[in-house]
C-alpha positions, 0 to 999 in steps of 0.5 A: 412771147417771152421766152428768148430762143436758143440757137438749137430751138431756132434751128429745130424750128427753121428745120420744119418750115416750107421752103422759099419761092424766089421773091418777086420785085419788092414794091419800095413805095409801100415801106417808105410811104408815110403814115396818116398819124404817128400819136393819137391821143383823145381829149378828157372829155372824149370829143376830139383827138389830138395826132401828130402827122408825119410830113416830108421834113416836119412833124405836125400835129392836128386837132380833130373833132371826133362827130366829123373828123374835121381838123379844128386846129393845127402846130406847124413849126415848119422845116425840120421841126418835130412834135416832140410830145403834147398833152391834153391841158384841159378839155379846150386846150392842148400844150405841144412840145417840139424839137428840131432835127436835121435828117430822118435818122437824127436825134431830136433836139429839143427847142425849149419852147411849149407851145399852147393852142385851144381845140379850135385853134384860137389863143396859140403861141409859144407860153414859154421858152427863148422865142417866147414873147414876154406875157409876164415882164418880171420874168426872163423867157430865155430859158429852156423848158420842159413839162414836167406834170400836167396836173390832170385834175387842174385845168389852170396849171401844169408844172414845168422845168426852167433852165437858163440857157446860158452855163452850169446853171440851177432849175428851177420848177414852176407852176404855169398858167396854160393861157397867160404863160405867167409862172410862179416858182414852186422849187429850186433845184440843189444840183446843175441841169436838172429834171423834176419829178412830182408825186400824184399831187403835183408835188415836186419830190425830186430833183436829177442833174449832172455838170459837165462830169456827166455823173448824176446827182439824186436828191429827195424831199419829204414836201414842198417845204422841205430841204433836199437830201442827197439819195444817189451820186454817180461819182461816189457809188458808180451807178446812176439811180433815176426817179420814175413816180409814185404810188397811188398813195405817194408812201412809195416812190419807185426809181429805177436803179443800175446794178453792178452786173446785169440789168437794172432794178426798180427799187421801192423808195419809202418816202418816211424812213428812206428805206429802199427794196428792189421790188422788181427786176427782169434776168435779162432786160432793163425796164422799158417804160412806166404803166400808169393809171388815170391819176398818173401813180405808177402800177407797172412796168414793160419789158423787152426781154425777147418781144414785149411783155407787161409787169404789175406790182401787183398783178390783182390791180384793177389795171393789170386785169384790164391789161391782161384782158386787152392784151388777150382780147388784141393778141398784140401789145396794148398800151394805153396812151390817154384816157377821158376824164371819167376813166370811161374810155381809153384810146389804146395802141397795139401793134406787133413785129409784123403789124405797124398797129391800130389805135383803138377807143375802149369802152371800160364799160360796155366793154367794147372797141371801137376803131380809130385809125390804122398804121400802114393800112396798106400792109397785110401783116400775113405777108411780113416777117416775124422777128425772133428774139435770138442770143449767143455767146460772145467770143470773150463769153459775153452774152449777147442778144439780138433778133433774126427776122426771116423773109415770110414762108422761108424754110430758113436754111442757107439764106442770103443775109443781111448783118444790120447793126444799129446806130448810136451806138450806146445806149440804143438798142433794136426793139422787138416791133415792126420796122419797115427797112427789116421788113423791106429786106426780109421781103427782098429774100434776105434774113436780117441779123441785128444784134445790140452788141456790147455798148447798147442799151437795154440790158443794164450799165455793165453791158453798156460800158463794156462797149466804152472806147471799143468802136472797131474792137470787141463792139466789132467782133461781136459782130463777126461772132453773131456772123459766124454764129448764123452761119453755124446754125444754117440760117446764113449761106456763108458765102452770101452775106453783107453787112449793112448799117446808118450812122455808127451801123454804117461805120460798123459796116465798112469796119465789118469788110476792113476787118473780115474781109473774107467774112462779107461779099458787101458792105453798105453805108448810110450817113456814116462816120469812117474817120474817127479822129474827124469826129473831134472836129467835124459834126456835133457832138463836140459843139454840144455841153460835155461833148468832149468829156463823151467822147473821151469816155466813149470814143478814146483818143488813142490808136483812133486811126487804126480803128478808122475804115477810110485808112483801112481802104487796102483792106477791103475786097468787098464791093461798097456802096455809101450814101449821105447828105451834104446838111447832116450834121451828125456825120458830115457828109465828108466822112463819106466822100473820104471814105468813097476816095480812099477806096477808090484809091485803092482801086476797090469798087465802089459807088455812092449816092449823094443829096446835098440837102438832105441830112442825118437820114433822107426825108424826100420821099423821092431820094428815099425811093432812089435810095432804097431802089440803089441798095436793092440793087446793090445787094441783089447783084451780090446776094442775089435776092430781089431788086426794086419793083420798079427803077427810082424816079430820075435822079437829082442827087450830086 
């Protein structure tokens, strides 16, 4: 479904659809329940499969033996600890990337340390990185790294960036061996804090990095013995150019390049004559990620301009006929996460907006499937909602996109719902895609609004800076615009609307109600920030390399007060219910305990919801149960959708 809907198409649809019985009681377990796997992926010899598995406070990954499905080994870095990515080394051993975060909602900081364990447990460690023990005593392991190719025909050797962990310094690419950890140099970066990128050889092409300016420097070269040249400096042309692979021959890199208006391009990067064309380029959408084949050269590239779609640089290719061929055979978007050696079988993922998805074996030859596991098993897809791509105008004539999921069976006229605006807040973006919170929503009798206002991602750099130091401005006001534009197209009872949002969503939230405040009968918060000019000196951010230097560029300095919820409390008529963890990190719980006194200052309601050890999202599926009962309940008193199934478990929170 590519085509993005108008607001008069919507309506016309709305406008058939039978009308909504009231909602039963919404069974909260079975949208907070965790799933069995997140990631699977299948060996190169095809017996055993690797898979991340989503505990309380962790992620974990396992190692299983596809005859009996029995666990042969397992990577558990314990509390907070995350896989970030692994990859199949060679057929006996796996390399495991991991990182930490501090709530369910926080953004994964790498550990710098890869991790390498054989199928059947044995020789497991850290191979390289700050707690790495030092296999190779000529070389420093205070360094963060991070894989770069695994060399799929190489069962020794994968190459790896490593940066020192201490200033501005330069990385350098090396080749490691995957059991001693040992590693040789193969290149040194010309610019600060750089990524790698190899060709289909595992040759190291290019180099990306940035200082503390923040503006990236590109730079090519020819082959392992040659010098680098510069391709692109953000300082000098304003855009950011990054490098996303090869051709299958390696004449043609492909990189992805920012466009002064618009979304970005791909660009063909001919490796003899430097020569760039712009070979593909969607009206609405930035690539979203790089199709590959089995020797990892780029063929194509997926887009979410509305629901995701696949695009091939040539569509007669080997590999968008098999594309095709699953995606009409699953009815569902494919992606291939890893294939055996032999090019023989393929463990596909595909998944919908109303369906968390399966993973599949393909058999390229038999032409068969064969079931591996599901996502929320427990979930019919008939019962969820589907999530339409919507876009409208802005009240400065910006065109904004975004997605309006329907409670099921709706006659999608006159609606409670529900304003969602995501975190980040630049650079992110909703994605067309089953989410559990939407669905939950939907299901409790409310339509659900998201909108990637200005200063999200996804839709090219012109879009994403026009949200630059906006936080209460034009980013809010697009907001109220998508409010109101709901309104006129008859989905949204006006008079039974809240705003609701985590992290920079959560500030958004309080600001919608200080803002419009006839606009929203409610707002509610979830680990917000409400003092900007605390932001300087209170969470992350400013600990962080550069961190200053983004919030200048993104936040601003001045008139940060008048854009702060907590000082505009007066303001606010709409009842309020705030949420937050005493260990998160990224918006200290004292933004909320701010926020719920200033309001109760102002003699305005309002209740919260506080668990001292939780984080940047709750993890205790028990607080999450509590959580979610609170605002069904919150919203159901001012809305009048459904409650919770049933009354959370005894509280624990402070």
């Amino acid at each position: 479904m590519r085509a993005v809907r108008s607001g008069f198409l919507i309506a016309a649809l709305l406008a058939t659809a039978p009308a909504l019985a009231a909602p039963a009681p919404v069974d909260v377990n079975a949208f907070i329940r965790k799933d069995i796997f997140n990631d699977i992926q299948i060996s190169p010899d095809g017996q055993f499969f690797a898979a991340t598995v989503p505990r309380e406070d962790r992620t974990i990954l396992v190692i299983l033996r596809r005859s009996d499905n029995q666990v042969t080994a397992t990577v558990d870095d314990g509390r907070h600890s995350h896989v970030a990515g692994f990859t199949w080394a060679s057929a006996s051993r796996l390399l495991v990337t991991m990182a930490r975060k501090f709530g369910s909602l926080d953004s994964p900081g790498g550990t710098g340390e890869i991790y390498g364990v054989d199928v059947d447990g044995q020789h497991a460690g850290v191979l390289v990185g700050g707690s790495a023990k030092s296999q190779n005593a000529r070389k420093s392991q205070s360094v963060i790294a991070q894989l770069v190719d695994d060399l799929p025909h190489d069962d020794q050797y994968v190459i790896i960036g490593a940066h020192p962990y201490e200033g501005q310094a330069y990385t350098l690419a090396e080749r490691m061996d995957v059991r001693t950890g040992r590693r040789t140099t193969v290149a040194r970066s010309p610019v600060v804090n750089a990524d790698f990128t190899t060709d289909t050889q595992g040759v190291v092409r290019f180099a990306a990095g940035a200082d503390s300016s923040r503006r990236v420097k590109l730079y090519y070269r020819a082959g392992p013995d040659a010098e680098w040249t510069l391709v692109n400096d953000e300082s000098q042309t304003g855009l950011d150019m990054s490098p996303i692979g090869f051709s299958p021959d390696n004449k043609t890199a492909y990189l992805e390049a920012e466009q002064a208006s618009g979304p970005n391009a791909i660009l063909a990067f001919d490796t003899v004559s430097g020569e760039r064309r712009q070979v593909m380029r969607d009206d609405q959408s930035d690539p979203a990620g790089a199709i590959r084949d089995a020797n990892g050269a780029v063929v194509g590239f997926s887009f979410y301009d509305g629901a995701r779609r696949t695009a091939f640089l040539d569509e007669t290719s080997s590999e968008a006929q098999l594309y095709r061929t699953l995606e009409k055979t699953f009815g569902q978007a494919v992606h291939v996460t890893s294939r055996t050696a032999d090019g023989r079988k393929l463990l596909l993922q595909v998944w919908s907006d109303r369906d968390p998805g399966d993973f599949y074996i393909f058999d390229t030859t038999a032409k068969t499937a064969e079931h591996v596991a599901a996502r929320g098993s427990w979930l019919d897809a008939k019962n969820m909602a589907a999530m339409e791509p919507v876009r409208l105008k802005a009240r400065d004539g910006m065109e904004l996109y975004g997605y309006l999921t329907l409670p099921a069976g709706s006659s999608g006229k006159n609606l409670p719902m529900i304003v969602n605006p995501h975190g980040g807040p630049f650079g992110i973006q909703d994605l067309w895609g089953f989410q559990s919170e939407v669905q939950m929503l939907a299901q409790a009798g409310y339509a659900v609004l998201q909108l990637n206002y200005r200063g999200s991602g996804g839709y090219g750099d012109a879009y994403n800076k026009a949200g630059a130091r906006q936080w209460g401005l034009s980013m809010q006001d697009d907001l109220t615009d998508a409010t109101r534009w709901a309104i006129a197209q008859g989905v949204a009872d006006p008079s039974r609307i809240c705003i609701y949002g985590a992290s920079y969503g959560a500030y958004a939230a309080l600001m919608g109600v200080a803002k419009e405040p006839e606009l929203y009968r409610c707002a509610a918060g979830y680990v917000g920030v409400y003092d900007l000019p605390a932001m300087y000196d209170k969470g992350d951010i400013q600990e962080r390399k550069s961190g200053i230097s983004f919030l200048d560029e993104w936040l601003g300095k001045t008139e940060l007060a008048a854009s702060s919820p907590n000082r505009l409390a007066d303001r606010i008529k709409a009842p309020v219910f705030l949420a937050a963890g005493g260990e998160d990190r990224r918006a200290p719980i004292e933004h909320s305990r701010m926020m719920e006194a200033a309001l109760k200052k102002a003699d305005k309601p309002v209740e919260a919801l506080y668990y001292e050890t939780e984080g940047h999202g709750f993890y205790t599926q028990e607080h999450q149960r509590e959580y979610y009962t609170r605002l069904l309940a919150f919203f159901a008193r001012h809305l009048g959708g459904a409650p919770a199934a049933s009354a959370a478990a005894p509280s624990s929170a402070k």
